[in-house]
FITORVEX-726834 format. One record per residue (C-alpha): residue in one letter; x, y, z. Coordinates in steps of 0.25 Angstrom, whole numbers. Each point is the difference from the previous one (the first is absolute). Layout:
N
<resn=A&c1=X&c2=Y&c3=Z> $
...
END
This chain:
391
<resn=X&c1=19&c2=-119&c3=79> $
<resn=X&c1=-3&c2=14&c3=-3> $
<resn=X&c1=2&c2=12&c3=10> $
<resn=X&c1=-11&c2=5&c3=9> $
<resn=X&c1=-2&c2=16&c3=-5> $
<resn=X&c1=-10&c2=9&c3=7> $
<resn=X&c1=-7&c2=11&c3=-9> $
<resn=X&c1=1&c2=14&c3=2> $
<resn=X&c1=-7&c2=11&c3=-6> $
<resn=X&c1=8&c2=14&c3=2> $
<resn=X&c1=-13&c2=8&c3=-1> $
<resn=X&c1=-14&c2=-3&c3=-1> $
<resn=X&c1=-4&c2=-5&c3=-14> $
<resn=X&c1=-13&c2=7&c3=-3> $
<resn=X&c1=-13&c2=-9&c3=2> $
<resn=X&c1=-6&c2=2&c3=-13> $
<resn=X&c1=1&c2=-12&c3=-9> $
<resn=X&c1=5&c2=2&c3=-13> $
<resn=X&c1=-5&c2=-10&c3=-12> $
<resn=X&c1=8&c2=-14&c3=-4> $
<resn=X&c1=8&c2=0&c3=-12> $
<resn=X&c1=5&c2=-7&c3=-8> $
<resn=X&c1=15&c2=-3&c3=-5> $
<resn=X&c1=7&c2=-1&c3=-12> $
<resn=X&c1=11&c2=-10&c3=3> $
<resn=X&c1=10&c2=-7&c3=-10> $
<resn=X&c1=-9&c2=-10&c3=-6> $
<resn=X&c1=-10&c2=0&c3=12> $
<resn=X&c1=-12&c2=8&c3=6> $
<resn=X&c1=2&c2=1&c3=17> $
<resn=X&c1=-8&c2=7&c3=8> $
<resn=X&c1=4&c2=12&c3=10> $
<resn=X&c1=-6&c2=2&c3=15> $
<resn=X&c1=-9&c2=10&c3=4> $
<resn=X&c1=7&c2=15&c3=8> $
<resn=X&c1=-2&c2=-7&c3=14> $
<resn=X&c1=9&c2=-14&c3=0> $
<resn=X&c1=-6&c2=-12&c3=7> $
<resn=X&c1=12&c2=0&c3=9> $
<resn=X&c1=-3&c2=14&c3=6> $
<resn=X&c1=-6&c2=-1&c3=15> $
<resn=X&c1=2&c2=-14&c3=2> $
<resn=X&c1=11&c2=-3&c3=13> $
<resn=X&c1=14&c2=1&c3=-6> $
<resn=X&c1=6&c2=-13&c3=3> $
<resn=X&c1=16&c2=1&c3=7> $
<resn=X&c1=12&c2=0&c3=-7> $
<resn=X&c1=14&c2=7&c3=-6> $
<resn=X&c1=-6&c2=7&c3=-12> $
<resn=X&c1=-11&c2=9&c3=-2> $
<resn=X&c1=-6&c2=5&c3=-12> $
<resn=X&c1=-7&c2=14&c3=-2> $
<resn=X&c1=-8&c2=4&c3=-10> $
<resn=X&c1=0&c2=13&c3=-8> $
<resn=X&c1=-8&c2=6&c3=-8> $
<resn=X&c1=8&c2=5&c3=-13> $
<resn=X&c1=-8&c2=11&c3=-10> $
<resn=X&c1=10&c2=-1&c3=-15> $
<resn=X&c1=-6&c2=9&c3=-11> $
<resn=X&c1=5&c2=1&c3=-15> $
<resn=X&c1=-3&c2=14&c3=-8> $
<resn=X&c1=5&c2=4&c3=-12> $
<resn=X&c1=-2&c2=15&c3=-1> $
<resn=X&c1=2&c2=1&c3=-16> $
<resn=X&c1=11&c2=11&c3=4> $
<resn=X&c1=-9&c2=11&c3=7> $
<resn=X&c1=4&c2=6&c3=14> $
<resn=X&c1=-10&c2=1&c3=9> $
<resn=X&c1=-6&c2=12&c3=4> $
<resn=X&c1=2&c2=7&c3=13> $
<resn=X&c1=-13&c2=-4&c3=4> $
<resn=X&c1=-1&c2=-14&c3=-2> $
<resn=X&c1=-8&c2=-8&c3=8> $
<resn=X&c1=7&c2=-14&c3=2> $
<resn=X&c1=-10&c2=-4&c3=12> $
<resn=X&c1=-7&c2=-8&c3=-9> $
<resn=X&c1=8&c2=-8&c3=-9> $
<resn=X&c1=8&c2=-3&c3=14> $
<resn=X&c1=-12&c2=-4&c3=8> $
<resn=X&c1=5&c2=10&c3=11> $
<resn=X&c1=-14&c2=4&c3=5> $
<resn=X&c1=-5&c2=-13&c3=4> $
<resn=X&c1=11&c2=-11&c3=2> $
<resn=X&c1=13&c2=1&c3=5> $
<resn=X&c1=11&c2=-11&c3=-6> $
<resn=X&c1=14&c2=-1&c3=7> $
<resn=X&c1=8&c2=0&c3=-12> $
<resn=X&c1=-3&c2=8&c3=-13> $
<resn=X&c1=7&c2=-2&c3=-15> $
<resn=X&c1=0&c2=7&c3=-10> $
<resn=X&c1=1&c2=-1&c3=-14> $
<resn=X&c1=2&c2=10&c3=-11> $
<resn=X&c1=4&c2=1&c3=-14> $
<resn=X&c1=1&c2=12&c3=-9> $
<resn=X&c1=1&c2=11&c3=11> $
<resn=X&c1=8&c2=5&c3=-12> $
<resn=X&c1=-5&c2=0&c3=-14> $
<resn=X&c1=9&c2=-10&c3=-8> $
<resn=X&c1=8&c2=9&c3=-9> $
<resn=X&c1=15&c2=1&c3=-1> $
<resn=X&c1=4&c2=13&c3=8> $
<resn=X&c1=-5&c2=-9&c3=12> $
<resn=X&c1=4&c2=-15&c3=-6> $
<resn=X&c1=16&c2=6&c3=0> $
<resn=X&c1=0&c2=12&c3=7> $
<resn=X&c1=-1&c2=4&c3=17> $
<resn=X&c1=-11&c2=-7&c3=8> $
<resn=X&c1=-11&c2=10&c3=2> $
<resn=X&c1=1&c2=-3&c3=16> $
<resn=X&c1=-9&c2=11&c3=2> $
<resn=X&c1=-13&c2=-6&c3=-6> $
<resn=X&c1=1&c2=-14&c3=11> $
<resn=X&c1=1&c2=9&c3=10> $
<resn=X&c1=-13&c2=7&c3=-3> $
<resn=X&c1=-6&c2=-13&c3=-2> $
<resn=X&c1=6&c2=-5&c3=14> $
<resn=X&c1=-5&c2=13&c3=8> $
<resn=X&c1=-12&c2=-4&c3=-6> $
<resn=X&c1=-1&c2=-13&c3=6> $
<resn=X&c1=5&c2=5&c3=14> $
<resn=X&c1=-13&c2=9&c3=-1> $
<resn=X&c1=-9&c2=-10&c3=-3> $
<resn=X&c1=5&c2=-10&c3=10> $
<resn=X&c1=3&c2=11&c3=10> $
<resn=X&c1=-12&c2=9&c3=-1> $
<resn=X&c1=-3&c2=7&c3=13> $
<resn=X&c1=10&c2=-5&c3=6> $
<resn=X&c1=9&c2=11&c3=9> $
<resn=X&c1=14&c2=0&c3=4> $
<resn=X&c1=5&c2=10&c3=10> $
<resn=X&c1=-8&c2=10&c3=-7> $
<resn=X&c1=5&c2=-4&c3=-15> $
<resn=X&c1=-7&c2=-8&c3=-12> $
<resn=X&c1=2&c2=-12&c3=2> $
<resn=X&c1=3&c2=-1&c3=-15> $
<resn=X&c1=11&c2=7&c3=0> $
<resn=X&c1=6&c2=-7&c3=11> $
<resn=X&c1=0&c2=-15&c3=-7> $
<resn=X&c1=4&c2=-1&c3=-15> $
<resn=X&c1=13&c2=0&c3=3> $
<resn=X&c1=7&c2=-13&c3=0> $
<resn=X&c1=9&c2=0&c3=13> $
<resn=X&c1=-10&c2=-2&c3=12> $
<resn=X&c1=-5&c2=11&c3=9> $
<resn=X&c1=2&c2=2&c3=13> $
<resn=X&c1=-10&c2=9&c3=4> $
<resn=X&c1=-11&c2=-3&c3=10> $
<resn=X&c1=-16&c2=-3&c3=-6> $
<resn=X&c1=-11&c2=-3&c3=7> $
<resn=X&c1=-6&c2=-14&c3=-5> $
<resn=X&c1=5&c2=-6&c3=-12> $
<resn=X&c1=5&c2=5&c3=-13> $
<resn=X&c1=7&c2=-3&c3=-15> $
<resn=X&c1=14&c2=5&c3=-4> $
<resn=X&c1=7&c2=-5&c3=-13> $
<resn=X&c1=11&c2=-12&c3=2> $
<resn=X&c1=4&c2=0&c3=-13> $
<resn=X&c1=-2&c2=6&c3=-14> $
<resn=X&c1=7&c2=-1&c3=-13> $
<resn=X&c1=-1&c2=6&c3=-15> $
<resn=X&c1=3&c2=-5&c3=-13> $
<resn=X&c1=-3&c2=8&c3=-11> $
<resn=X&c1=-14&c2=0&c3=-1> $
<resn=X&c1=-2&c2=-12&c3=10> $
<resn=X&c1=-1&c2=3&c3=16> $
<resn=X&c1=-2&c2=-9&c3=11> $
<resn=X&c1=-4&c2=7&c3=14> $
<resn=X&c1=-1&c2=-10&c3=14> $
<resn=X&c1=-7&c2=6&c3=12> $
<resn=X&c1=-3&c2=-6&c3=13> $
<resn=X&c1=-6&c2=2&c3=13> $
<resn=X&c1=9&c2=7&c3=11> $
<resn=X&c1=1&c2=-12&c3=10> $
<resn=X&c1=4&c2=-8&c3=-10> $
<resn=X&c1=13&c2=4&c3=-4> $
<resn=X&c1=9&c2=-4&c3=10> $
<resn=X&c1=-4&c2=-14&c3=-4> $
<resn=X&c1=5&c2=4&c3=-16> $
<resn=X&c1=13&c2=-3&c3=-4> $
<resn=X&c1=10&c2=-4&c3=-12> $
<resn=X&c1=-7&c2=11&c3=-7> $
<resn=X&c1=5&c2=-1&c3=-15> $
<resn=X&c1=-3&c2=5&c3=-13> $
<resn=X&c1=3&c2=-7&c3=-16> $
<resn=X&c1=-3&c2=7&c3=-14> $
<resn=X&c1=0&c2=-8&c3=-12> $
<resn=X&c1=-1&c2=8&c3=-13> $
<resn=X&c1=-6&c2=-10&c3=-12> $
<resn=X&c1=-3&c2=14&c3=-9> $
<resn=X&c1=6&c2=5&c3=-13> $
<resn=X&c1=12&c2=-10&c3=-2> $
<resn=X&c1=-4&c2=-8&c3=9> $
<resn=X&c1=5&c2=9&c3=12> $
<resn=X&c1=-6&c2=13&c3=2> $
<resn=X&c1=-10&c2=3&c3=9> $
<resn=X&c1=-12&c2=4&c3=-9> $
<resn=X&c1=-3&c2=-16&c3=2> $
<resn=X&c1=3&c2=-7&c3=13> $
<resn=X&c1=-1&c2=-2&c3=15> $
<resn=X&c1=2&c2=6&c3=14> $
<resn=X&c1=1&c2=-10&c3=10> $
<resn=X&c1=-1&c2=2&c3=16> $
<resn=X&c1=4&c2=-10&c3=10> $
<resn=X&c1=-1&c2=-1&c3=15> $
<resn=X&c1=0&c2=-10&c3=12> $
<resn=X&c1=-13&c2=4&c3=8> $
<resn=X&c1=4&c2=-8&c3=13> $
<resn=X&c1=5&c2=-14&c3=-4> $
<resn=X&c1=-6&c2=1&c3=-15> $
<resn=X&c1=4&c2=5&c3=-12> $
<resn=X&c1=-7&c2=8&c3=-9> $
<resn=X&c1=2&c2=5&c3=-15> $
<resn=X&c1=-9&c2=9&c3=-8> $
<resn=X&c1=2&c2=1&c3=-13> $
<resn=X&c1=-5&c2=13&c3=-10> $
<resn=X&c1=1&c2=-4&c3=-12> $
<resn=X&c1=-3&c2=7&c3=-16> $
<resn=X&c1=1&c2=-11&c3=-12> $
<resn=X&c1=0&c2=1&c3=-12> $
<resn=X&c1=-10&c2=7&c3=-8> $
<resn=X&c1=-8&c2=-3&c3=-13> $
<resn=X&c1=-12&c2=-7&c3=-5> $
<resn=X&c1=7&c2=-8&c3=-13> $
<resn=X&c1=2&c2=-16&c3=-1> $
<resn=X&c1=13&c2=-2&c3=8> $
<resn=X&c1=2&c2=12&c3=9> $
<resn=X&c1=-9&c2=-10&c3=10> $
<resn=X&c1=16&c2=-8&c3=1> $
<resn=X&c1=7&c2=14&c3=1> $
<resn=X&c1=-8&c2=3&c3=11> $
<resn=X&c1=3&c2=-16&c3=7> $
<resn=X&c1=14&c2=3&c3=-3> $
<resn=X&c1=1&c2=14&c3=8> $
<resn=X&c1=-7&c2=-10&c3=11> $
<resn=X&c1=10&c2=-9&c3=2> $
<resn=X&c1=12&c2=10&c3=-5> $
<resn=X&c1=-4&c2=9&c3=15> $
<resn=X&c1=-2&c2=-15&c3=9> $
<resn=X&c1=14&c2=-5&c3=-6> $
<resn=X&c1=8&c2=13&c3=1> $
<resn=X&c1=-6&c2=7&c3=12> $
<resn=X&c1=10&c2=-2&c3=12> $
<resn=X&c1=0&c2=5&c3=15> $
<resn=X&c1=13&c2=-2&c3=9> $
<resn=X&c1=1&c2=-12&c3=7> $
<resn=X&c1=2&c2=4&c3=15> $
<resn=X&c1=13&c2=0&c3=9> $
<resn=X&c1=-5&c2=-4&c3=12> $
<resn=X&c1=-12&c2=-9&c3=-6> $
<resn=X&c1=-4&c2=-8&c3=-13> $
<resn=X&c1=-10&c2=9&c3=-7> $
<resn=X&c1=-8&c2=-3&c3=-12> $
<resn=X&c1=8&c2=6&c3=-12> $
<resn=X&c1=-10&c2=-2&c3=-12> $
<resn=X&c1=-15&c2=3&c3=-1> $
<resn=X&c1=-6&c2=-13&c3=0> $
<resn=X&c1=10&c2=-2&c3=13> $
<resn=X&c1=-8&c2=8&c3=9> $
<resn=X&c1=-12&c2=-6&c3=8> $
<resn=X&c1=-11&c2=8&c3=-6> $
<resn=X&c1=0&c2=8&c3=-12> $
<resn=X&c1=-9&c2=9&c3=-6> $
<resn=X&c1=2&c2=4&c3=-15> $
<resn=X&c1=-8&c2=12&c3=-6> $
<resn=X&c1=-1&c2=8&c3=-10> $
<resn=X&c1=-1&c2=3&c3=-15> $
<resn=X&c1=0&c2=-12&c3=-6> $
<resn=X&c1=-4&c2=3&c3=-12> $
<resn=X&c1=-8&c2=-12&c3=-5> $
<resn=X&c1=-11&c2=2&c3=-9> $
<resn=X&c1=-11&c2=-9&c3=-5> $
<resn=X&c1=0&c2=-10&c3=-12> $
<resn=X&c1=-12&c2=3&c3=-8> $
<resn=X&c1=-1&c2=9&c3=-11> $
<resn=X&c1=-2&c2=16&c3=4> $
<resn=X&c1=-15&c2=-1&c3=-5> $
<resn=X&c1=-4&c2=-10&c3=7> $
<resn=X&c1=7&c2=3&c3=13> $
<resn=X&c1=-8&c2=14&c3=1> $
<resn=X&c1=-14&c2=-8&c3=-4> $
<resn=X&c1=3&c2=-7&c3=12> $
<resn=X&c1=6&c2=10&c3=9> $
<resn=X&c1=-13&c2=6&c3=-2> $
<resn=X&c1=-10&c2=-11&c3=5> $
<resn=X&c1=9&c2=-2&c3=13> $
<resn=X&c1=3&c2=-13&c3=-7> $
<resn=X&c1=13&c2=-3&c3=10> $
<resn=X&c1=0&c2=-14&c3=-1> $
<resn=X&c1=3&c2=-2&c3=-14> $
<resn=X&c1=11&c2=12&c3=0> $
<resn=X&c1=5&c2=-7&c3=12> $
<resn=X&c1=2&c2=-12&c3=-9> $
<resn=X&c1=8&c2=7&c3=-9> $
<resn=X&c1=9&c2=7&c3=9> $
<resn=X&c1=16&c2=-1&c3=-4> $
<resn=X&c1=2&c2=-1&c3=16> $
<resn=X&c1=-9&c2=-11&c3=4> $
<resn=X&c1=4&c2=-8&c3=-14> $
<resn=X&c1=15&c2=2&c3=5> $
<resn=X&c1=-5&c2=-6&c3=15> $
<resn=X&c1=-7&c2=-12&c3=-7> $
<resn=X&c1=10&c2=-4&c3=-10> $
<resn=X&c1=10&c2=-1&c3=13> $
<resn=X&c1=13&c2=4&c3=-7> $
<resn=X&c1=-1&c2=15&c3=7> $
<resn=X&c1=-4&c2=4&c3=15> $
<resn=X&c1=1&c2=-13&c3=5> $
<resn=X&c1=-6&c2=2&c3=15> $
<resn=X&c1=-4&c2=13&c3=-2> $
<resn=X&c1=-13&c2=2&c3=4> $
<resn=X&c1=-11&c2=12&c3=-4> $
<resn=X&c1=-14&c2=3&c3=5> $
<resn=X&c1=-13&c2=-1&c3=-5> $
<resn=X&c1=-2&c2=12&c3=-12> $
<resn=X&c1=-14&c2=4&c3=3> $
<resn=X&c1=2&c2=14&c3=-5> $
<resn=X&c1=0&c2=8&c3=-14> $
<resn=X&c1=13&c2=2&c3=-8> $
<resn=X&c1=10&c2=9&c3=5> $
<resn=X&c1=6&c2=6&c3=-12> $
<resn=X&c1=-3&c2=7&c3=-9> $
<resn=X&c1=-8&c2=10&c3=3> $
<resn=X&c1=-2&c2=16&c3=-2> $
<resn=X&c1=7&c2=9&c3=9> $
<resn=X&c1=-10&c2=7&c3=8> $
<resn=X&c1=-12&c2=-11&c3=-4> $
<resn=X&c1=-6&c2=-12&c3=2> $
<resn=X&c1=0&c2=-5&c3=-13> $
<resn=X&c1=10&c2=-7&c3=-8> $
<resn=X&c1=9&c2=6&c3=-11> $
<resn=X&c1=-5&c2=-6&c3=-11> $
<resn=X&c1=-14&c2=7&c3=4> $
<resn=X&c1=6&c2=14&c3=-3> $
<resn=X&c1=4&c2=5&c3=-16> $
<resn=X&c1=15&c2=-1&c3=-1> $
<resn=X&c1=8&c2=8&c3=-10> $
<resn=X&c1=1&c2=-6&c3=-13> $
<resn=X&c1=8&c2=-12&c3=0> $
<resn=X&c1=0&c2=-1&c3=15> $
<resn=X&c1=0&c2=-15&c3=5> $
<resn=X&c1=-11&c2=-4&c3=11> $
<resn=X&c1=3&c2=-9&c3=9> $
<resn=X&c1=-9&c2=-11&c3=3> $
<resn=X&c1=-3&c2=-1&c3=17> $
<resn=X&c1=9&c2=-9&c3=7> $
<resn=X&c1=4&c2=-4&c3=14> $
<resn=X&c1=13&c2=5&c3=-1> $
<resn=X&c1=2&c2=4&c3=16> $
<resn=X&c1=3&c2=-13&c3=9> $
<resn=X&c1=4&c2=-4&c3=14> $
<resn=X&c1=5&c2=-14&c3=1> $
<resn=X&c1=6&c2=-8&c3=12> $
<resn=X&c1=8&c2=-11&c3=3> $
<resn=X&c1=3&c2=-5&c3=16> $
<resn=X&c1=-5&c2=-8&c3=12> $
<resn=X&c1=-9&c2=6&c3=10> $
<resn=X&c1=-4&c2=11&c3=-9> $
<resn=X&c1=-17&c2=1&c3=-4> $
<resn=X&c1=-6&c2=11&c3=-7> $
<resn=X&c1=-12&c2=4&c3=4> $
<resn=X&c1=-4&c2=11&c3=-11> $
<resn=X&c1=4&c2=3&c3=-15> $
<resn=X&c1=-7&c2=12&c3=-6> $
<resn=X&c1=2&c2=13&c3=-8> $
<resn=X&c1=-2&c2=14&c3=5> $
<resn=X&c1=-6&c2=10&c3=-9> $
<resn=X&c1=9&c2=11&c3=-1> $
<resn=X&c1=0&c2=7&c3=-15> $
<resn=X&c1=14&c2=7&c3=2> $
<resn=X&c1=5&c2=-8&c3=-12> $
<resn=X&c1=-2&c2=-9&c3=-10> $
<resn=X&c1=-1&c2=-13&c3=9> $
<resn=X&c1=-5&c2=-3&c3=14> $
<resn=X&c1=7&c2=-4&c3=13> $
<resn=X&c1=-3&c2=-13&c3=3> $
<resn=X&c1=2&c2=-5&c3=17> $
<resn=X&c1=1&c2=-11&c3=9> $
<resn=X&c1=0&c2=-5&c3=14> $
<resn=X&c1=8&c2=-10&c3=5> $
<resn=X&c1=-1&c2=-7&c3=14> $
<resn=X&c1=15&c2=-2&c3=2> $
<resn=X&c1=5&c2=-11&c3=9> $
<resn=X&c1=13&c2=3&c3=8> $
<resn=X&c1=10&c2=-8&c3=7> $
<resn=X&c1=2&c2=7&c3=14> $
<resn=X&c1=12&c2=-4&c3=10> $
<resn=X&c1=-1&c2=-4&c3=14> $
<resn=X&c1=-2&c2=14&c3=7> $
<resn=X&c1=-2&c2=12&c3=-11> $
<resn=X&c1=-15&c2=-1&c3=-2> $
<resn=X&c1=-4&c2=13&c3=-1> $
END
């Protein structure tokens, strides 16, 4: 007989309902529940275990290899203005461009934490503490003790890998409820182990559930067989990325261990049409039958990769490749002579795997900072709470 549970929210989930979506499963189409969950108001029934729900914001952006400018709004591409998630995760590859004085030599630490002060501004905008930006106050990743009137973010945990950088922000009276904060690199680049190609991998226990996030950059190229290189630096990161075990408890060591997962990122899968057809349809909005012909979903049907893995409804435009600074794609533009032209494709993609974790939006964001756009989602995040630490 199962467990009576009682269903918390932590904060009040905003009233405004999103659209249904659908889901691409391994080999099936389910469906996902609307933001507000037919379990919220009713009477909780009594027993040892409760479960709160989170709402997680994870984003994927690969910046070409630009730095941002001191005066780049993030507001937008973080839904900071309107919404307000628990747990934000984000996702970049190339904050530096690709080349080999990067690939070999010192990590450019200077370039994350701009990006990461940033973020702080954008999730922390008008927000004062004692008299200081509060920006200023919360990209660092050990916790901060000062006093703040109402709620705020600070950074938990960030890591760079060449040009890869994931960044994990929560709210403030969330994280004494964090622990077993742990990070894995996997290089899968030139010869197989630099970082140019790979992952970086954060994992934490939120209450009594385990978390992992996964940024990930696969392999690259349009030609017949890179779409196997790419499914091999897929399952190279799942086997080789490790996370200590735990002393005083049994904690999940591999990614497909932890109870909700979220893998994002580069992925780098393209479609199989010829380039002059691809654009032909890429210019009647003709989704469906790119869709059909995308490497990723072809991998999900043919059930040999991502088994479990699920991903949201793609209801929005190819995220790469597109001009710097433009809406249109590259292949629009005169190239010098000899120049390839990449056909559009859906290279930027969040994928998830776990029980008790919904999404409940999938979309792009139109920033023009690089040659792709960042792609988000939102996630209702169940959580296994012990008796006495509902917060």
């Amino acid at each position: 007989m199962g467990e009576n549970r009682k269903i918390i929210l932590p904060r009040l989930v905003t009233s405004k309902l999103l659209h249904r979506q659908q889901l691409h499963g391994h080999g099936s189409i389910s469906e996902v529940s609307s933001v507000v969950d037919e379990t919220l108001g009713k009477r909780p029934l009594t027993g040892p275990n409760d479960t709160l729900i989170y709402r997680v914001f994870a984003s994927t952006w690969n910046v070409g290899g630009f730095a941002p400018s001191d005066d780049l709004d993030l507001e937008d591409w973080l839904d900071s203005r309107d919404n307000f998630y628990d747990i934000y995760v984000l996702g970049f590859q190339e904050i530096v461009p690709l080349n080999a004085r990067n690939v070999l030599g010192p990590k450019k630490s200077c370039i994350s934490t701009k990006w990461n002060s940033l973020i702080a501004e954008a999730l922390n905008k008008n927000r004062i503490i004692e008299g200081e930006n509060l920006h200023e106050a919360t990209t660092n990743n050990s916790p901060m003790e000062s006093s703040v009137q109402g709620e705020y973010f600070s950074c938990i945990r960030s890591k760079q890998m060449v040009g890869i950088f994931t960044s994990v922000w929560v709210r403030s009276s969330l994280k004494p409820f964090i622990h077993h904060l742990d990070v894995s690199c996997i290089g899968s680049g030139i010869m197989g182990c630099l970082g140019n190609k790979g992952s970086v991998s954060i994992r934490f226990m939120l209450q009594e559930t385990s978390f992992c996030f996964v940024c990930c950059h696969l392999a690259s190229g349009g030609k017949e067989g890179d779409v196997m290189l790419r499914n091999l630096d897929a399952a190279d990161i799942l086997a080789r990325t490790r996370f200590p075990s735990g002393a005083t408890q049994k904690l999940p060591e591999k990614i497909l261990d932890h109870d909700q997962v979220v893998l994002l990122g580069d992925l780098n899968y393209r479609i199989s049409l010829e380039e002059a057809e691809t654009r032909s349809l890429v210019k009647t909005k003709n989704w469906a039958i790119l869709l059909e012909n995308d490497q990723l979903l072809f991998e999900f049907s043919r059930g040999r990769h991502f088994e479990g893995w699920q991903e949201g409804s793609i209801t929005f435009s190819p995220t790469y490749k597109y001009h710097p600074n433009s809406d249109q794609y590259y292949w629009c533009f005169d190239g010098a002579r000899g120049e390839k032209k990449r056909a559009p494709a859906w290279c930027d993609r969040i994928l998830w795997l776990g029980k008790g974790l919904k999404q409940v939006q999938y979309e792009t964001c139109n920033y023009r900072l690089s040659d792709h756009r960042p792609v988000r989602a939102v996630f209702h995040a169940d959580c296994d709470v012990s008796e006495g630490t509902q917060k």
